[in-house]
C-alpha positions as CSV (number, residue, x, y, z in Angstrom):
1,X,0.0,0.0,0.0
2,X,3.0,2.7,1.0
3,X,4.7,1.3,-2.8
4,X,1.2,2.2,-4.4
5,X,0.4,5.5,-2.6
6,X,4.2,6.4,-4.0
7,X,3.0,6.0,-7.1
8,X,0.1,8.1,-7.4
9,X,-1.0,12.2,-8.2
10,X,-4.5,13.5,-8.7
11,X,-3.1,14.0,-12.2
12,X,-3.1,9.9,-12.8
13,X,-6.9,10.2,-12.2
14,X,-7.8,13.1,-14.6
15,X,-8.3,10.8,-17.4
16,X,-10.4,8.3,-15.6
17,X,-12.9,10.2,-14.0
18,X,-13.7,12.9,-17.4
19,X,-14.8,9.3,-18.4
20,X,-15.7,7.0,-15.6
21,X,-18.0,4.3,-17.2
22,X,-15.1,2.0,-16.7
23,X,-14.2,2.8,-13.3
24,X,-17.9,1.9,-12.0
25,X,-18.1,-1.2,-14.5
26,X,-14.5,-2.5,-13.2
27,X,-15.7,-1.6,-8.8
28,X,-19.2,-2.7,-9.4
29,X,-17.6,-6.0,-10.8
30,X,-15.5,-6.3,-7.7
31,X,-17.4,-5.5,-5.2
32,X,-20.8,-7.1,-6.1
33,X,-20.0,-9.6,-9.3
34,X,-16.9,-11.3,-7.2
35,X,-18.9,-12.0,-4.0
36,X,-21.8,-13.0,-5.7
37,X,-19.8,-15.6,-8.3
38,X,-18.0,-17.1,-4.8
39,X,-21.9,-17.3,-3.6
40,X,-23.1,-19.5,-6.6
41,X,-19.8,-22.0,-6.5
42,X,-20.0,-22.5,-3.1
43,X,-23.9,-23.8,-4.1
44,X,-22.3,-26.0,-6.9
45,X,-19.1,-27.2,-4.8
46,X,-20.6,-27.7,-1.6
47,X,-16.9,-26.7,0.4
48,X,-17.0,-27.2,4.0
49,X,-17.9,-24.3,5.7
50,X,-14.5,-23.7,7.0
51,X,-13.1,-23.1,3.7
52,X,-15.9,-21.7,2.4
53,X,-15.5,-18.9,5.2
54,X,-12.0,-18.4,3.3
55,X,-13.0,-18.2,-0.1
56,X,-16.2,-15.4,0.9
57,X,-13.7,-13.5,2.5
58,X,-10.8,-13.8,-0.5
59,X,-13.9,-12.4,-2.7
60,X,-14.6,-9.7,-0.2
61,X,-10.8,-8.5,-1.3
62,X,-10.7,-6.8,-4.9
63,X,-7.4,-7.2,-6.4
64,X,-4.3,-5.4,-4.8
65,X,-1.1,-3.3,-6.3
66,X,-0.2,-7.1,-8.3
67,X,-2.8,-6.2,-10.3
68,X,-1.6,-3.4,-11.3
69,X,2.0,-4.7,-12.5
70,X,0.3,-7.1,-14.3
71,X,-2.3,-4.4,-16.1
72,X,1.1,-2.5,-17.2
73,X,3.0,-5.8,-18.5
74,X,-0.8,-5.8,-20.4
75,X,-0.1,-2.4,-21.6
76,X,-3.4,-1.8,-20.1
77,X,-4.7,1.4,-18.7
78,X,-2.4,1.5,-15.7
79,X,-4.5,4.6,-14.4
80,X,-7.5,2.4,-14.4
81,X,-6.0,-0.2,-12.3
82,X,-4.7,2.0,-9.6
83,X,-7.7,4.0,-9.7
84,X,-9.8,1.0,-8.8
85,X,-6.9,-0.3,-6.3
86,X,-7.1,2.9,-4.6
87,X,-10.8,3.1,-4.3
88,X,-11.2,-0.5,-2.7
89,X,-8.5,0.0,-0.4
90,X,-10.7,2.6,1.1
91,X,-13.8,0.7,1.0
92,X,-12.4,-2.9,2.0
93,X,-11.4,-1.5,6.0
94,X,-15.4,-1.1,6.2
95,X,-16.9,-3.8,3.8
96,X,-14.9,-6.6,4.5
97,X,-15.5,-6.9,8.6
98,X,-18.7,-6.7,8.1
99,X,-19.5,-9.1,5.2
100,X,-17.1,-11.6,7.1
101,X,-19.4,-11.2,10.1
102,X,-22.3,-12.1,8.3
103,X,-20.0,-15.0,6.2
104,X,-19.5,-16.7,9.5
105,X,-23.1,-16.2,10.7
106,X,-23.9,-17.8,7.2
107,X,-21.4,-20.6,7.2
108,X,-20.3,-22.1,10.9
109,X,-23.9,-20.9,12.5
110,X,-24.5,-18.8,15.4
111,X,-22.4,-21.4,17.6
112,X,-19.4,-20.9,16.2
113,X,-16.2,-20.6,18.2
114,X,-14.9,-18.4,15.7
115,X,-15.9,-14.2,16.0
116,X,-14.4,-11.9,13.9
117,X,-14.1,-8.2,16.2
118,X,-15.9,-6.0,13.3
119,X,-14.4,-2.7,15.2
120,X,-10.8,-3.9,15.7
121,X,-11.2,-5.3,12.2
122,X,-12.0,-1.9,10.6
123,X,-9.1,-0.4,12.4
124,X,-6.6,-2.8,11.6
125,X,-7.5,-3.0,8.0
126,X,-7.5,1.0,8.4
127,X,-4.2,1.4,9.7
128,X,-2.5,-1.7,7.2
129,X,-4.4,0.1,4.3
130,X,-6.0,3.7,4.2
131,X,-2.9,4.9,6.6
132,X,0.2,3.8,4.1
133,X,-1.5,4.9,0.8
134,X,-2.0,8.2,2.2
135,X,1.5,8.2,3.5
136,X,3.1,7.5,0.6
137,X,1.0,9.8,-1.4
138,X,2.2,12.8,0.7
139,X,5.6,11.9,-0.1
140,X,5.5,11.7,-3.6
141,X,3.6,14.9,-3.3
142,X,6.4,16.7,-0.9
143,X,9.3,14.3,-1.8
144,X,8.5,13.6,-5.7
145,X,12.0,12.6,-6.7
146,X,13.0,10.8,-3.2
147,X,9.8,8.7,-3.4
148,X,10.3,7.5,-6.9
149,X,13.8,6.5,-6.3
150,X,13.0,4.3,-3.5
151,X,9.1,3.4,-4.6
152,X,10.8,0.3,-6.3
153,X,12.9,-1.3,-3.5
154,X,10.0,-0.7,-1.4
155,X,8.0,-2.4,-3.6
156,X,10.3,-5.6,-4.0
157,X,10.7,-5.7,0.0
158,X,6.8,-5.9,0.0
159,X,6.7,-8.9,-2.4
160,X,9.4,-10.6,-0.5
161,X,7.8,-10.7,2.5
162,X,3.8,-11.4,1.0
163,X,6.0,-14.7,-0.3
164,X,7.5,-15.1,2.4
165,X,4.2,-15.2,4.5
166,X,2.8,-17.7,1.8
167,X,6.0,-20.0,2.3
168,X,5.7,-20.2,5.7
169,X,2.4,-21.2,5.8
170,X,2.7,-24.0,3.3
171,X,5.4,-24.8,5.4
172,X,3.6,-25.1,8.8
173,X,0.3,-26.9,6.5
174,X,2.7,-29.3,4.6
175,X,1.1,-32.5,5.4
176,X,-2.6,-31.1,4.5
177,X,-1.3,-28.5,1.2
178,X,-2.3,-32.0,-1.1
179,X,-5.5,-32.2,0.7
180,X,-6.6,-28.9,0.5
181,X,-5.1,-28.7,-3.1
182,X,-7.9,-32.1,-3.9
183,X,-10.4,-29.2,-2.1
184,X,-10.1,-26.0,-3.0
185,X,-7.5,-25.8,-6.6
186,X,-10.7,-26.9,-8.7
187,X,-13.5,-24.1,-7.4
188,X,-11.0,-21.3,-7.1
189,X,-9.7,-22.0,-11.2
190,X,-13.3,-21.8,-11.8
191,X,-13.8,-18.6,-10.0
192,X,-10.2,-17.1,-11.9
193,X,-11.6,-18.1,-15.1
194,X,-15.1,-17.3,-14.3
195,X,-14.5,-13.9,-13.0
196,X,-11.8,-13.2,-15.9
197,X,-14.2,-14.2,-18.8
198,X,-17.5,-12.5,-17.6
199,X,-15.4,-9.1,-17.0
200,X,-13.7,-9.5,-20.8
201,X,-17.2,-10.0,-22.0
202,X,-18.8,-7.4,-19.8
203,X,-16.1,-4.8,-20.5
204,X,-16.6,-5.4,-24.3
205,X,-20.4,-5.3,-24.3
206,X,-19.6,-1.5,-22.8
207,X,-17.8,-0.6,-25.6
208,X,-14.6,0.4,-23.2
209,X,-11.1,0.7,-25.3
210,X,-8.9,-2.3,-25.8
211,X,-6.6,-1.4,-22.6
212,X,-9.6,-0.6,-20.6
213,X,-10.9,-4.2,-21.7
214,X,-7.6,-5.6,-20.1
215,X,-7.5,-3.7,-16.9
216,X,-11.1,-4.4,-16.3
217,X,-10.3,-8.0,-16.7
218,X,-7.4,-8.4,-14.8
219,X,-8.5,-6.5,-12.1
220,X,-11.7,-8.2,-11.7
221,X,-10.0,-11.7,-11.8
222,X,-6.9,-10.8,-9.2
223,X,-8.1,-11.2,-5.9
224,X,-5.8,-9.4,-2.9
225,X,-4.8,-12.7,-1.4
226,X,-2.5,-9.9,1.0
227,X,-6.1,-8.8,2.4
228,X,-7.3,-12.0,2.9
229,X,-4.8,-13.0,5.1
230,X,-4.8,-9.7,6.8
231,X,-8.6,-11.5,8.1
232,X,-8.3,-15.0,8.2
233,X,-4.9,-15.5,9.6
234,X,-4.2,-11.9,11.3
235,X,-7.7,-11.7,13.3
236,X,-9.5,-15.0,12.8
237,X,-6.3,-17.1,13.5
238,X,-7.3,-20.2,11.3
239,X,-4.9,-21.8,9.0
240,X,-7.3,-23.8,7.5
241,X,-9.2,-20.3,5.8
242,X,-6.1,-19.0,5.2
243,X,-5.4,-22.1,2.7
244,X,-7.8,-21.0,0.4
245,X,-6.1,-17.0,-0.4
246,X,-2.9,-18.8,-0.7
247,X,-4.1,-21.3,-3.3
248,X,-6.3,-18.7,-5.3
249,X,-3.0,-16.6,-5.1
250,X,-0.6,-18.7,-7.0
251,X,-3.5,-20.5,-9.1
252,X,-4.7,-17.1,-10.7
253,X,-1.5,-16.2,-12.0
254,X,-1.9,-19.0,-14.7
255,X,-4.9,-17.3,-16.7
256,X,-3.6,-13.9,-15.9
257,X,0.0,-14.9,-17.1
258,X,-1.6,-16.5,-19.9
259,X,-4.4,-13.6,-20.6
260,X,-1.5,-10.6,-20.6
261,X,0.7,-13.3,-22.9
262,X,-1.4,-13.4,-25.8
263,X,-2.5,-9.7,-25.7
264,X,0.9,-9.2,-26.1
265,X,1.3,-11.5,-28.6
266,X,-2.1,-10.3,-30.3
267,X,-0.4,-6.8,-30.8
268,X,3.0,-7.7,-31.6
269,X,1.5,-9.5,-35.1
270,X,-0.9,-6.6,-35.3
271,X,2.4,-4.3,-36.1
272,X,4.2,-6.3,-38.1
């Protein structure tokens, strides 16, 4: 979040807003589509409610600042994709408490040991969130040239140690990673693919440009596996939800990977 907020002037946003069909397409398809796909699998795939908890919450968690590498490897609208990074990480401290609340309720019943503290929650995510973006904004607005020479090492610290948290947890979870892998690898490559496909489709039917197309479809198929954890290992302390934003983490780099590949590949025979 502090590598993002480095990033980012009101001037990156000028463009989006004078023309902001497909900033509302790209958060309504987050924050409403997402949830509501995760709803309809969890129907068809009938996950026990302990993972099912995880993957509600992983779709509670609109894509983070990965999203936004991969939407400039896509030579996508990079504005886009912040634009819509920055606006759920300002929504996500107060949505995602209180959806997980009423996940739980739905899921484990009103007997169930676990409780998430909705108001310790919101401040958390707050402080790990809202607090660094803002940060990093003022410096890059007081410190322009001092931010952008260290906004890449900060950046390559933060992905070192979001791998380094999914390491250590396949670590501890060894002996059950092929279990949970037989549980959880099929629904969330449905969900990736789902979620991808629908927002291609949806983005197209709008009539948005070509790098709005790929933005909108990137960013509606990354998930913020970071957030998740933030939840289900940080506050609700289970290992066994925390599975299921790990696994979507590495599995939805495949289609993205594959999606930003032959874009690429798309254009560079369109030039010749």
């Amino acid at each position: 979040m502090l590598s993002m907020g480095m990033t980012l002037k009101a001037n990156d946003f000028k463009q989006v807003f004078k023309k902001p069909k497909a900033f509302f397409l790209g958060l309504t398809a987050q924050m409403l589509f997402v949830p509501l796909l995760a709803v309809i699998l969890l129907q068809l795939f009938h996950l026990p409610p302990i993972l099912a908890v995880g993957l509600l919450v992983l779709s509670f968690s609109p894509g983070g600042t990965t999203s936004n590498l991969f939407s400039y490897l896509a030579r996508g609208d990079v504005a886009l994709s912040i634009a819509l990074t920055t606006a759920a990480s300002f929504i996500t401290p107060f949505s995602i408490p209180l959806l997980t609340e009423i996940a739980l309720q739905s899921q484990l019943g009103e007997s169930a040991e676990i409780v998430i503290p909705v108001g310790l929650t919101m401040k958390r995510l707050f402080v790990v969130t809202i607090v660094p973006v803002l940060l990093g904004m003022a410096l890059h607005y007081f410190k322009p040239l001092w931010a952008d020479k260290i906004q890449p090492f900060i950046h390559k610290i933060s992905i070192s140690l979001f791998l380094a948290v999914i390491f250590s947890m396949v670590f501890n979870l060894w002996h059950h990673v092929p279990e949970f892998l037989g549980r959880v690898a099929v629904i969330t490559s449905v969900m990736v693919i789902l979620a991808m496909s629908v927002a291609y489709y949806l983005a197209s039917f709008a009539r948005l440009n070509k790098q709005q197309i790929k933005t909108t479809t990137i960013e509606v198929g990354m998930q913020n596996g970071g957030m998740a954890l933030i939840v289900t290992q940080g506050i609700l302390n289970s290992p066994q939800m925390s599975i299921v934003p790990v696994i979507y983490g590495l599995i939805m780099l495949i289609p993205v990977i594959i999606f930003v590949s032959m874009n690429k590949r798309r254009e560079a025979t369109q030039a010749i």
